[in-house]
C-alpha positions in Angstrom: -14.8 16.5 -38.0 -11.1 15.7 -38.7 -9.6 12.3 -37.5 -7.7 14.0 -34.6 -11.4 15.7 -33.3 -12.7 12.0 -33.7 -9.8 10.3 -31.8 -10.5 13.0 -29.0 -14.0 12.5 -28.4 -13.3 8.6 -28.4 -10.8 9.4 -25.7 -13.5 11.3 -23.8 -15.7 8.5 -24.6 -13.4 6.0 -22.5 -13.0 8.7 -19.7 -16.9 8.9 -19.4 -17.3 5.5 -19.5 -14.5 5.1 -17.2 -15.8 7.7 -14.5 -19.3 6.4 -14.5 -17.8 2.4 -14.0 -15.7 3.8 -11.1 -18.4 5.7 -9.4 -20.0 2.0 -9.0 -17.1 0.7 -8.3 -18.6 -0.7 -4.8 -20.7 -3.1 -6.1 -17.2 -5.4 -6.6 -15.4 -6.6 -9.7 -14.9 -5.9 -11.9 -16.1 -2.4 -11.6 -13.6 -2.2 -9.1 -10.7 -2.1 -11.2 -11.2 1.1 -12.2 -11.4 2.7 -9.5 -8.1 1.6 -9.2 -7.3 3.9 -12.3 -8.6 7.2 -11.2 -5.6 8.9 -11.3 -4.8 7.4 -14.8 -8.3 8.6 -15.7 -8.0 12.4 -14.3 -5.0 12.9 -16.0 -6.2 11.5 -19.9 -9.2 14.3 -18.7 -6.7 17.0 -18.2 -5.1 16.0 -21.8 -8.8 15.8 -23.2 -9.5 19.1 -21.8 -6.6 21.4 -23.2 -6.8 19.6 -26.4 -10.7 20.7 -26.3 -9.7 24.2 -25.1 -7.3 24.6 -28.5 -10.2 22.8 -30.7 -13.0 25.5 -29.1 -15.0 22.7 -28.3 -16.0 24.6 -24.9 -18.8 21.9 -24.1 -17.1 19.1 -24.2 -14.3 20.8 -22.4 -16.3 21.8 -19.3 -17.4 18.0 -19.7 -13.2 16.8 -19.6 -13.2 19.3 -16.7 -15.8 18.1 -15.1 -14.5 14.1 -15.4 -10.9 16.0 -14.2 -12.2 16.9 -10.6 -14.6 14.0 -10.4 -11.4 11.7 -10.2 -9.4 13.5 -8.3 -12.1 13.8 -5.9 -13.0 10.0 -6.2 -9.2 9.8 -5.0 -10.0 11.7 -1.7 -6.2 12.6 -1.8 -7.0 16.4 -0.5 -9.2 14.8 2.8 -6.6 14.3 5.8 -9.2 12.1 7.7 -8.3 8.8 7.0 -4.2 9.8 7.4 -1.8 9.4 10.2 -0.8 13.0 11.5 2.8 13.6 12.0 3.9 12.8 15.5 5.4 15.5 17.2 6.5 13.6 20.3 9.4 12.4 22.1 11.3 9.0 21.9 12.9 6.3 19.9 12.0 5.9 16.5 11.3 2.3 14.7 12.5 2.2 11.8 10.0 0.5 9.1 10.5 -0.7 5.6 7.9 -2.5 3.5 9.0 -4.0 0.2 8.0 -6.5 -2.9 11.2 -7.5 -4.2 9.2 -9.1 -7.5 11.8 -12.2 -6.8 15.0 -10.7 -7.7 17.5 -11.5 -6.1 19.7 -8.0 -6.9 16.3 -6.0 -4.9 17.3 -8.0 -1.9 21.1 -6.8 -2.2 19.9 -3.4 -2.7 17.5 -3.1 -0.1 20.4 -5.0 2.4 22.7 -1.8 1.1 20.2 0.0 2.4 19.6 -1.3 5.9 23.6 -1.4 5.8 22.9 2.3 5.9 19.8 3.3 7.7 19.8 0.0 10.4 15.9 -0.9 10.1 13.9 -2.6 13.0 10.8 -3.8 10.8 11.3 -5.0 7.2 7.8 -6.2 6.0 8.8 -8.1 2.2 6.5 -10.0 -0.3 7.8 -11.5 -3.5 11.4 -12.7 -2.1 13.9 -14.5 -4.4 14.7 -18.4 -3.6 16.3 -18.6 -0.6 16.0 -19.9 3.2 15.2 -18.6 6.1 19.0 -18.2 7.5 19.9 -17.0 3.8 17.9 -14.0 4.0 18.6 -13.4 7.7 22.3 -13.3 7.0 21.7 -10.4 4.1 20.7 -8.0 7.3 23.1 -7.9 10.2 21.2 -7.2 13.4 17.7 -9.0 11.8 17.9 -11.4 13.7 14.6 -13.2 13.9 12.0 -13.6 11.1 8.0 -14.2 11.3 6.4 -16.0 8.3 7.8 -19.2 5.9 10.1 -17.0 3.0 9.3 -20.0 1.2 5.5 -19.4 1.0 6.5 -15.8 0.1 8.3 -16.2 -2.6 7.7 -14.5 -6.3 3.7 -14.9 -7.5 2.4 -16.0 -3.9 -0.2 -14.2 -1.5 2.2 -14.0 1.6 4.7 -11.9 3.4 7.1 -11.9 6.2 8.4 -9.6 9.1 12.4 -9.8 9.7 12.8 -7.7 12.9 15.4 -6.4 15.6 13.7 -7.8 18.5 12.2 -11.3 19.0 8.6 -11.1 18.6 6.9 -12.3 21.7 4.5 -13.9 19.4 3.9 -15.1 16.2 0.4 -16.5 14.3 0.2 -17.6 10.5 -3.5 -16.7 10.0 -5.5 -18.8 7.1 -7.7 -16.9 5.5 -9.7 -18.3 1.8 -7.8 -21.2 1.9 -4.6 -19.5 2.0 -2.7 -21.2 4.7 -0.3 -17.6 4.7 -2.7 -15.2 4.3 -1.8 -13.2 7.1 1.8 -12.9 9.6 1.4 -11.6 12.7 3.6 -11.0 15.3 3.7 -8.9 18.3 6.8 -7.2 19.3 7.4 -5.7 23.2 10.6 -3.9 22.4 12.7 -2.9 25.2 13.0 0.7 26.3 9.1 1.3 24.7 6.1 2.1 26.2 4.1 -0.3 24.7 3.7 -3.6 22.5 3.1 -3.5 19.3 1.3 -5.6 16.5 2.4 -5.9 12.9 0.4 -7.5 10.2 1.8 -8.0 6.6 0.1 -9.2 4.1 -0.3 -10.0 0.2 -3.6 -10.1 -1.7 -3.1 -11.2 -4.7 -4.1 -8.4 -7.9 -8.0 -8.3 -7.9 -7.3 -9.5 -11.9 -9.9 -12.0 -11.5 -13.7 -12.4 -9.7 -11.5 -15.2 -7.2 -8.9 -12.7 -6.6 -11.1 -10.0 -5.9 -12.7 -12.2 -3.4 -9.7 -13.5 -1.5 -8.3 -9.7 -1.2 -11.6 -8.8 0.2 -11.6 -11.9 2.4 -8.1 -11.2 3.9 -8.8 -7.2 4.6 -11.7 -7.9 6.2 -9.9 -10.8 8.6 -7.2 -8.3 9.1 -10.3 -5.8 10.4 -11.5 -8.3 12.5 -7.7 -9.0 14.0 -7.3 -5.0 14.8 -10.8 -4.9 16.1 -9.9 -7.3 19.1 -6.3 -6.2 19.4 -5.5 -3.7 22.3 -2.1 -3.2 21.0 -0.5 -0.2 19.0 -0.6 -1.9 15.6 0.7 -2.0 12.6 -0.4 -3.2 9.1 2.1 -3.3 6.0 2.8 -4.8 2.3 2.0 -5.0 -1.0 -1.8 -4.7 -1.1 -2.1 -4.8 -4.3 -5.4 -2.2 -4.1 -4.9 1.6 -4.1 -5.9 3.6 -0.6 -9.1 5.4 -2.1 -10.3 2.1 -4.2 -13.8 0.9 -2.3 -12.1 -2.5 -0.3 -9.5 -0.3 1.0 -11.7 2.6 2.3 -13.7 -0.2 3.9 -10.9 -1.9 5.3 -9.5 1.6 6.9 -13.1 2.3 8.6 -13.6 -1.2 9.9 -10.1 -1.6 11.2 -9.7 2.0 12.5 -6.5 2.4 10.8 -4.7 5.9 9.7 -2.9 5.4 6.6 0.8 6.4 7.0 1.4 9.1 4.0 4.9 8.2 2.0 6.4 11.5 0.2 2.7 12.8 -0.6 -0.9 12.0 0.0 -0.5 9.8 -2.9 2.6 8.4 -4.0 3.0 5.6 -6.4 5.2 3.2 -5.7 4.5 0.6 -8.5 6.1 1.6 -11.6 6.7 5.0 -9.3 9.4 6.0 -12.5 6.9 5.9 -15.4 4.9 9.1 -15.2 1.2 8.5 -15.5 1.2 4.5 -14.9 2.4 3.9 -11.6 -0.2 2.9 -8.9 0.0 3.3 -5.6 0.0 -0.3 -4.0 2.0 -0.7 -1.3 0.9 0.8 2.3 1.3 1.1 6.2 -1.2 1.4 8.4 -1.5 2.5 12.3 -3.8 2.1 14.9 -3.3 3.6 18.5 -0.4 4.5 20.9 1.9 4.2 17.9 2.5 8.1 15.7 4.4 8.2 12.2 7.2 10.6 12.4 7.8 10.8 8.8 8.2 8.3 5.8 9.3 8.2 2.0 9.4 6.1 -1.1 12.7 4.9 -1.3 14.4 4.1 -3.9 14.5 1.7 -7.0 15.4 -1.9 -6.2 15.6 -3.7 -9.2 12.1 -4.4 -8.6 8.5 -3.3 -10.3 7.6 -2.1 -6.8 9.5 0.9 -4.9 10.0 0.3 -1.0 7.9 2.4 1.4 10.0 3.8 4.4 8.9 5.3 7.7 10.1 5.7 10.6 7.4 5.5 13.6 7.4 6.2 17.5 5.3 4.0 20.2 3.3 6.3 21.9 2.3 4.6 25.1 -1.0 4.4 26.5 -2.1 7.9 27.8 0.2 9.6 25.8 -0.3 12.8 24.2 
C-alpha cells in the first residue's frame, strides 16, 4: 500500500468515526459538534469515494458511499416538513433582516447601504460594534425604535436586538442561565396588518464547551416554552450558532412548532458562506402561525464572518388561507 492509499483510508477512517459520533449526537456534547459537521463530513466521503473508484478499491468505496448518503440524510435537507412553504397570498410584505455584524463597524455601514436600498421593517443583529443606542438608530433612517441594550450585544456576547419600523407594543428581556439577555422579545401590532406579531432574537453562544452547550440548550428550550403560550404569529431570528438538522435545533423546531424559513436553498451557509466546503449554516428565522414567508435570500458579504439572512414575510391573519 502506497502512502497516498494509506492517507485515504485514514481519511475514511475520520469519516467513519465521524458518522458513527454524529449518529449519537443526541446524547449532548460533545458528540454534538459533529453533527454540526455533516455536510463537511459528506463531502470528504464524496472525495474518499472517487479517489477509491480510481484506486479500484470497490469495497471501501461502496463504504465512502455509504457514509456520503448517511450525511446528507443526517442533514434532512431533502424533507420539506419542518420548512415554511412559500406563501402565495395577498398583502404587505415585512421586510426581515437578521445579521452578526462580528463587531465591525464597516458591516454596520454596509448593512445601513443596504436598508438605504431595500427599507427593512425588522433587523434582528448580534455581535454590534461600540456604539449607543441613538448611534445605531441614526445608521437606519425610518428605524426608529430598538428592543434589547446594543451594549449587552456587542462583539463575543450571548444577546441580540430588534430595531424596527413600528413601536413594539411590548418589550421583555428574558433571563435565561444566568444570562440577564438571553432572550429580546417584542411584540409588534403594525398598522394596516391583520394580526400582532412576536419576534424573538437571540444568541447562544458556540456549543465549544460542556457550559456552552448547556446555556444554548437552556435558551432554545425557554424560547419553546415562550412560543408554546404565545397566541401570536411569531417570529424567531439570529445567530444561533447550531445548524437546523443538529439534535437541539430539531428539538427546538418540534417543541416550539416552528417552520424554518429556507434562505436561497434548503441549506445555505451563511458563516464563512464564501469558502466552499467550510461554511456552516448558523444563522436562522423561524415562523409560527398566521405569519407566511414570501421568499428570502443570503445577502450579501458585510465585512463580517457571518452573511445576513433576508426575507421578506406577510401576516396572515387569523382564519386566513
Amino acid at each position: 500500500m502506497t502512502s497516498f492509499e494509506r492517507l485515504v483510508c485514514l481519511g475514511l477512517l475520520a469519516c467513519v468515526c465521524a458518522s458513527a459520533g454524529s449518529a449519537l449526537a443526541h446524547l449532548g456534547w460533545p458528540l454534538d459538534l459533529l453533527a454540526q459537521f455533516q455536510a463537511q463530513t459528506a463531502l470528504l466521503a464524496f472525495v474518499l469515494l472517487v479517489l477509491l473508484c480510481a484506486l479500484r478499491r470497490r469495497a471501501l468505496a461502496l463504504l465512502a458511499a455509504v457514509l456520503c448518503a448517511f450525511s446528507v440524510w443526517k442533514m434532512d435537507i431533502l424533507s420539506g416538513v419542518r420548512f415554511a412553504e412559500a406563501s402565495e397570498s395577498d398583502g404587505t410584505g415585512l421586510k426581515v433582516v437578521a445579521a452578526n455584524l462580528f463587531g465591525r463597524p464597516g458591516a454596520l455601514d454596509r448593512l445601513a447601504e443596504a436598508h438605504s436600498r431595500e427599507a427593512f421593517d425588522i433587523l434582528v443583529l448580534t455581535e454590534l460594534p461600540v456604539l449607543s443606542a441613538d448611534a445605531l438608530l441614526s445608521r437606519f433612517p425610518e428605524m426608529k425604535h430598538i428592543a434589547g441594550s446594543p451594549r449587552q450585544a456587542r462583539f463575543g456576547r450571548p444577546s441580540a436586538v430588534i430595531l424596527s419600523r413600528s413601536a413594539p407594543r411590548s418589550v421583555e428581556i428574558l433571563e435565561v442561565h444566568r444570562n440577564r439577555h438571553a432572550i429580546t422579545k417584542a411584540k409588534y401590532c403594525i398598522e394596516n396588518q391583520p394580526s400582532c406579531l412576536s419576534v424573538f432574537a437571540i444568541h447562544p453562544l458556540p456549543p465549544i464547551s460542556p457550559n456552552h452547550y448547556k446555556r444554548q440548550k437552556a435558551i432554545l428550550e425557554a424560547v419553546a416554552r415562550e412560543l408554546d403560550e404565545t397566541e401570536d404569529a411569531a417570529l424567531v431570528a439570529g445567530d444561533f450558532n447550531a445548524v437546523s438538522w443538529s439534535p437541539l435545533m430539531t428539538a427546538f423546531q418540534v417543541q416550539g412548532g416552528v417552520r424554518k424559513v429556507a434562505c436561497g436553498a434548503r441549506w445555505s451557509p451563511t458563516w464563512l458562506a464564501a469558502v466552499p466546503g467550510i461554511g456552516l449554516e448558523l444563522d436562522h428565522i423561524f415562523i409560527k402561525g398566521a405569519v407566511g414567508a414570501k421568499r428570502c435570500r443570503v445577502g450579501s458579504f458585510l465585512w463580517s464572518d457571518h452573511w445576513p439572512i433576508m426575507s421578506e414575510l406577510i401576516l396572515i391573519g387569523p382564519g386566513a388561507d
